[in-house]
N, C-alpha and C positions, 0 to 999 in steps of 0.2 A: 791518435790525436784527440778524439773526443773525450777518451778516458783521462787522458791528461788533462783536459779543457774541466771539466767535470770535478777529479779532484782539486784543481785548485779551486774550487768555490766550495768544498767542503774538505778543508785542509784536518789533515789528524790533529788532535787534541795534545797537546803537547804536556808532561806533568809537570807540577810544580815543582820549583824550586825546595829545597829539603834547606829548613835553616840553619845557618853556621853553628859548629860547634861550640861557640860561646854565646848564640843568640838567648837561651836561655840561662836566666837569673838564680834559680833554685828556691824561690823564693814564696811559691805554691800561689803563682798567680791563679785569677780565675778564670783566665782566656790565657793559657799558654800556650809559646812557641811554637810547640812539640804536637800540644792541642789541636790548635790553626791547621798546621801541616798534615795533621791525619785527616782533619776536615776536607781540606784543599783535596787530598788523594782521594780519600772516597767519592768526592766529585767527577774527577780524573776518572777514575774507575769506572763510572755511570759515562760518563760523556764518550771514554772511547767506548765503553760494551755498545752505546748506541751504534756512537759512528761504524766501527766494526761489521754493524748489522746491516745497515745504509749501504757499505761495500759490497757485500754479499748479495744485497738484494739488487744492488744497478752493474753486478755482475753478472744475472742473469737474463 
């Protein structure tokens, strides 16, 4: 129970959304769609390797 009390105050990071395949214009904006979205993951990326860690360590 307390491990489950525990994760939900530190709920997994869930990834972004990947945008529609019509969301980009092709039109070589300078913040594109595709841009954002790699942004968003690499964040993603960093947030769960944290949380990931956080696990492991109140695992032991």
């Amino acid at each position: 129970m307390h491990d489950r009390a525990a994760s939900d105050h530190d709920p997994r990071p869930q990834p972004p959304e990947p945008p529609a395949p019509n969301a980009c214009c092709e039109s070589g904006c300078p913040l594109c769609v595709h841009d954002l979205y790699a942004d968003d993951l690499a964040r993603y990326r960093q947030a769960l390797a944290a949380w990931e860690a956080r696990q492991r360590a109140h695992a032991r």
